[in-house]
C-alpha positions in Angstrom: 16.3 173.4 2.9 17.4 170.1 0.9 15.1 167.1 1.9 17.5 164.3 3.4 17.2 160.8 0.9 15.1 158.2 2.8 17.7 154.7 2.5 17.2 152.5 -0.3 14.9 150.1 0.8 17.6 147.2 -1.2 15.1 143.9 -2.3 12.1 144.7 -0.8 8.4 143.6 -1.4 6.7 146.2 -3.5 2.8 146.3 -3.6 1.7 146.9 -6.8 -2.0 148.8 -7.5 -2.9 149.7 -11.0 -5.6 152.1 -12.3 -7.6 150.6 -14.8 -7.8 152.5 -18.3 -11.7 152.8 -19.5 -11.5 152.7 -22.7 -14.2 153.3 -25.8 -15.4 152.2 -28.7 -14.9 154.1 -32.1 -18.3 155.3 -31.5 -17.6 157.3 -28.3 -19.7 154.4 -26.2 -17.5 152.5 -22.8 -16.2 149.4 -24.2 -17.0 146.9 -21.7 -15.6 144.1 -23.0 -12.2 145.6 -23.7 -12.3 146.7 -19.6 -13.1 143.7 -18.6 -10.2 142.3 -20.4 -7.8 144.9 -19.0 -9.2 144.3 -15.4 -8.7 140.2 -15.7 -5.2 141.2 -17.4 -4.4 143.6 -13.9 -5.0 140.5 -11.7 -3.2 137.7 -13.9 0.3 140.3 -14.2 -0.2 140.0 -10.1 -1.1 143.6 -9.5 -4.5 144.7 -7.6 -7.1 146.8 -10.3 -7.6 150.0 -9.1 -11.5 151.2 -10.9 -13.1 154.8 -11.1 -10.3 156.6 -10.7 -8.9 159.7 -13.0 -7.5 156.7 -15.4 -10.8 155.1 -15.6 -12.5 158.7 -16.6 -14.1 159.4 -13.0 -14.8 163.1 -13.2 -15.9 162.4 -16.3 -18.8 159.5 -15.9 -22.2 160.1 -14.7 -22.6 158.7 -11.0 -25.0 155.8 -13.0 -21.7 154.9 -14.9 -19.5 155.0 -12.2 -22.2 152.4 -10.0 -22.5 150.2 -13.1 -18.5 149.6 -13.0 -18.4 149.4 -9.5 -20.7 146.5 -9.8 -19.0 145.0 -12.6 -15.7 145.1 -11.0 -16.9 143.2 -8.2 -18.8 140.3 -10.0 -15.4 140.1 -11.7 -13.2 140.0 -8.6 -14.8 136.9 -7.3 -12.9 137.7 -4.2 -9.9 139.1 -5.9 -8.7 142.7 -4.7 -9.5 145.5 -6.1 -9.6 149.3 -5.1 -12.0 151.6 -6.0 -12.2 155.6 -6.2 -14.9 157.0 -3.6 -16.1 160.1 -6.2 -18.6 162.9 -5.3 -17.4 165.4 -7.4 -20.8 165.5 -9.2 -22.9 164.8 -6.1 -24.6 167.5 -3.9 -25.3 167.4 -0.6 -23.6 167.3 2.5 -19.7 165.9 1.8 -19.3 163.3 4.7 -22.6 161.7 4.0 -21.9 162.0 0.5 -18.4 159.7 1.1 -20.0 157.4 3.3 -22.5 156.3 0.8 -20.2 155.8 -2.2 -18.0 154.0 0.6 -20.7 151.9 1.7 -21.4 150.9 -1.5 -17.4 149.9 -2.8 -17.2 147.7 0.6 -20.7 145.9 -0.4 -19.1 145.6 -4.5 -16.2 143.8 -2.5 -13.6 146.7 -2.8 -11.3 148.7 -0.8 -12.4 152.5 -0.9 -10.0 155.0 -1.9 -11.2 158.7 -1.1 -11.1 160.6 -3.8 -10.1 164.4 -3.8 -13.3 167.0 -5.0 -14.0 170.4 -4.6 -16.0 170.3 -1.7 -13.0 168.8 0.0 -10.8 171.2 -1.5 -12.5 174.1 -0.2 -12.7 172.8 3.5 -9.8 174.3 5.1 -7.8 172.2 6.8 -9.0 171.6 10.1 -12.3 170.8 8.7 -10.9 168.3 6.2 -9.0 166.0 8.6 -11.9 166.2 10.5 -14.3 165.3 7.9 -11.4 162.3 7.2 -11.5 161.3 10.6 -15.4 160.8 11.2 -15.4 158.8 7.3 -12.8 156.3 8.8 -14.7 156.3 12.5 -17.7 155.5 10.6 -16.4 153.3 7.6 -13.5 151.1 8.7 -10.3 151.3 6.7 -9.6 152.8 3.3 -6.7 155.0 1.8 -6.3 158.5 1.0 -5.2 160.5 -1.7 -3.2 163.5 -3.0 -3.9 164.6 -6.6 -2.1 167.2 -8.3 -4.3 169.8 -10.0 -1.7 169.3 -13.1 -4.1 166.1 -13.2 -7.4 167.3 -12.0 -8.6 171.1 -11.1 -10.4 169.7 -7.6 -7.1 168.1 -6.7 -4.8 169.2 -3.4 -1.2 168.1 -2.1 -1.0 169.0 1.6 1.6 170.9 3.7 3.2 167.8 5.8 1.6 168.8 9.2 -1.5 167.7 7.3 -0.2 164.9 5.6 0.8 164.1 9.5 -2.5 164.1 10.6 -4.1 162.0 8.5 -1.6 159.3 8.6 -2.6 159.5 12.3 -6.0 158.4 11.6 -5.7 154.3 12.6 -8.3 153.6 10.1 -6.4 155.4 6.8 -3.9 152.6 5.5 -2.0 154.4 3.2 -2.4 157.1 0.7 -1.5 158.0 -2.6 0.6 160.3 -3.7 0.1 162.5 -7.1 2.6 165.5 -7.3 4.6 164.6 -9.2 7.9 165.4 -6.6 10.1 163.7 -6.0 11.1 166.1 -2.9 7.5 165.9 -1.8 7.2 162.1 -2.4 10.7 161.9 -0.1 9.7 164.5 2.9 6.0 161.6 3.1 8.6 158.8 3.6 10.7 160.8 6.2 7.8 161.2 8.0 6.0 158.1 7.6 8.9 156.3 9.5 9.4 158.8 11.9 5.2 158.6 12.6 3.6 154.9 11.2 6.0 152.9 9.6 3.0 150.4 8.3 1.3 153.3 6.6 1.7 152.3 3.1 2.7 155.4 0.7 1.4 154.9 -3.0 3.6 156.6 -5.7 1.2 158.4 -8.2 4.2 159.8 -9.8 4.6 158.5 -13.4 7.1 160.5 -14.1 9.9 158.7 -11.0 8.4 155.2 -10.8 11.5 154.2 -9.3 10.5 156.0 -6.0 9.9 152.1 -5.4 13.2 152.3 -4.5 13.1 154.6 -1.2 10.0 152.6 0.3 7.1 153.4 -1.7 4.5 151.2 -3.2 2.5 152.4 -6.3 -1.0 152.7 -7.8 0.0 154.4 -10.6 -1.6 155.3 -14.0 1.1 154.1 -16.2 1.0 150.2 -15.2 -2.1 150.3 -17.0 0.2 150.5 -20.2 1.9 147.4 -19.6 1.2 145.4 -16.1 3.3 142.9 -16.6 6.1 144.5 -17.0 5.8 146.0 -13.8 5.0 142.9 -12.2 8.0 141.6 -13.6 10.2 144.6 -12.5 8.7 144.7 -9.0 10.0 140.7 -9.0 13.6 141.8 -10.0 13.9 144.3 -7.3 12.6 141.7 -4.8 15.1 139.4 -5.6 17.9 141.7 -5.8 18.0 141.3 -10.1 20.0 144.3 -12.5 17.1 143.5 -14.5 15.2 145.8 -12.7 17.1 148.8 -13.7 16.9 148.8 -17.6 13.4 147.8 -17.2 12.6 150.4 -15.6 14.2 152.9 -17.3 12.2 152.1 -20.6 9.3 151.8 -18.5 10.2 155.4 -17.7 10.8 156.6 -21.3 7.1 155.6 -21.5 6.0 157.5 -19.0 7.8 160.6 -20.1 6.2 160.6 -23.3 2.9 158.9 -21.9 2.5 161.9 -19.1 3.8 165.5 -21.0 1.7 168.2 -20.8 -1.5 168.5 -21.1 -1.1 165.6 -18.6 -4.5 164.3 -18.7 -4.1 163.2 -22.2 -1.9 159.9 -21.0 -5.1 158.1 -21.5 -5.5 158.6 -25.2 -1.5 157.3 -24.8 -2.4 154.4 -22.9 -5.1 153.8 -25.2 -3.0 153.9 -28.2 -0.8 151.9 -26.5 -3.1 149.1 -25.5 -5.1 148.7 -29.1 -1.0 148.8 -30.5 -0.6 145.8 -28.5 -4.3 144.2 -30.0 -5.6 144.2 -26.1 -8.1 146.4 -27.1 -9.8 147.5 -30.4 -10.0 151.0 -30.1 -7.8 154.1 -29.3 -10.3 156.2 -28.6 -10.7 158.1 -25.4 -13.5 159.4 -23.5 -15.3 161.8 -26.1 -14.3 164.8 -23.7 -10.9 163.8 -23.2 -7.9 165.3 -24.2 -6.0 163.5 -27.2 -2.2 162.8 -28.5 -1.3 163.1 -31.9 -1.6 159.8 -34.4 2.0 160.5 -34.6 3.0 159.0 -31.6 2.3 155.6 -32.4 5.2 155.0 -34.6 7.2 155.8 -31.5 5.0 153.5 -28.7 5.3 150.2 -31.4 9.2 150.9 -30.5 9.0 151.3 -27.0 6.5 148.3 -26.8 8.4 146.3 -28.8 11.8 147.0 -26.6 9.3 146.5 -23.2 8.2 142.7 -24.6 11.8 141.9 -25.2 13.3 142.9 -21.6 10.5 141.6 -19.9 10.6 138.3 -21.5 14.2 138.3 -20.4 14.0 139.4 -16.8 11.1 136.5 -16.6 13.5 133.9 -17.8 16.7 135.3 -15.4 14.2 134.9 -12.6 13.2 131.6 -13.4 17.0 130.5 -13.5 
């Protein structure tokens, strides 16, 4: 059965959320400094920083690191939005309690909790998921949820829609985002989201059809953390109705399609590369157990950079006339 097209949503609003990339030093150590920048950078393109999430290393960090840039993030907002993964993948102990404490501790950093997919979630069937979901939100106020394909993380889950359904039931659950990398499955949450709460806010995590912005969705998306300007700028075209959008867009794109090849988790070395390219950070190294691209793909991101600060430049000034 073909999924039906939601309608162009034609010069709407978009809301903008962008993971923050962690990056390192050449000596394997968290450059601070450098994620600080890219966190103040987030905030100035107009987008809300999105911390501890698979772009920022999560599964990777010990729960010590993870607290340290939870604090950090919130001495920087100075009452600024940000978002912030709720991760117990390394934890043990009972899961609900688990969530409620790392919520707990995002609303007291100033942030707005995003639960984060782990294996004892995963292994809850689904009954017993939407439940634990249900007493989190009861207990913790609002946050968002989130579908992560495993092509980005093992512990990751995309639900059947009758699940999707009842979460976006939940009055406390805001929105959600969405990591399959579908476009069909991205569609068929749209579909339903107007048919069930039309102020549920759907998040595109697919890098690979940012214009899904198109049909309704919003984003927090990996690949903004390349370039947030650029998106800021092409979020503003489709707002005011611009053709600007479109060729933006479609180099942001070619980005992403080399950025997010397989092995998939290796778009952070690309970002990385990407972001030292640009002399916004000094390294490209990633996490010292991350996957890596080849030195060879620089020569080709200078290009696509280069082409990205040229259109953007030029939609700025057509939306300034």
């Amino acid at each position: 059965m073909t999924t039906p097209l939601p309608p162009l949503r034609l010069r709407r609003p978009i809301e903008g959320i962008s993971a923050v990339l962690l990056p390192f030093t050449a000596r394997g150590e968290i450059d601070f400094a450098g994620w600080e920048t890219l966190c103040e950078r987030t905030w100035q393109a107009g987008l809300a920083p999105a911390v501890n999430m698979d772009t920022g290393y999560a599964n990777l960090l010990t729960p010590a690191e993870r607290a340290d840039l939870l604090a950090r993030a919130g001495k920087l907002a100075r009452g600024r939005r940000f978002i912030a993964g709720a991760f117990i993948v390394d934890r043990n102990g009972d899961a609900t309690d688990l969530y409620l404490a790392e919520i707990a501790a995002i609303r007291a950093a100033g942030g707005t909790p995003i639960l984060f997919q782990s294996p004892a979630l995963k292994a809850l069937g689904r009954e017993k998921m939407v439940a634990l979901y249900r007493r989190v939100a009861a207990e913790a106020g609002e946050l968002l949820a989130f579908e992560l394909g495993e092509m980005f993380a093992p512990f990751g889950a995309i639900y059947d829609l009758e699940t999707v359904r009842a979460l976006m039931e939940i009055p406390e659950l805001k929105g959600m985002k969405h990591s399959s990398l579908s476009r069909e499955l991205e569609w068929q949450r749209l579909a339903l989201r107007d048919e069930v709460r039309p102020d549920f806010k759907l998040y595109t995590g697919n890098d690979l059809a940012i214009d899904m912005v198109q049909w309704g969705s919003d984003y927090l998306l990996g690949l903004s953390a390349f370039y947030p300007e650029a998106f800021a700028v092409r979020d503003a075209c489709w707002a005011a109705g611009r053709p600007e959008f479109y060729e933006l867009n479609d180099w942001l794109q070619y980005l992403g399609m080399l950025a997010f090849r397989a092995p998939v988790p290796a778009y952070k070395h690309t970002c990385a590369q990407t972001l030292r390219l640009c002399g916004i950070i000094a390294s490209s190294e990633p996490h010292p157990r991350a996957a890596r691209r080849p030195d060879s793909d620089e020569a080709i991101l200078q290009q696509i950079v280069e082409k990205l600060d040229q259109l953007t430049a030029a939609a700025r000034a057509a939306l300034a006339n």
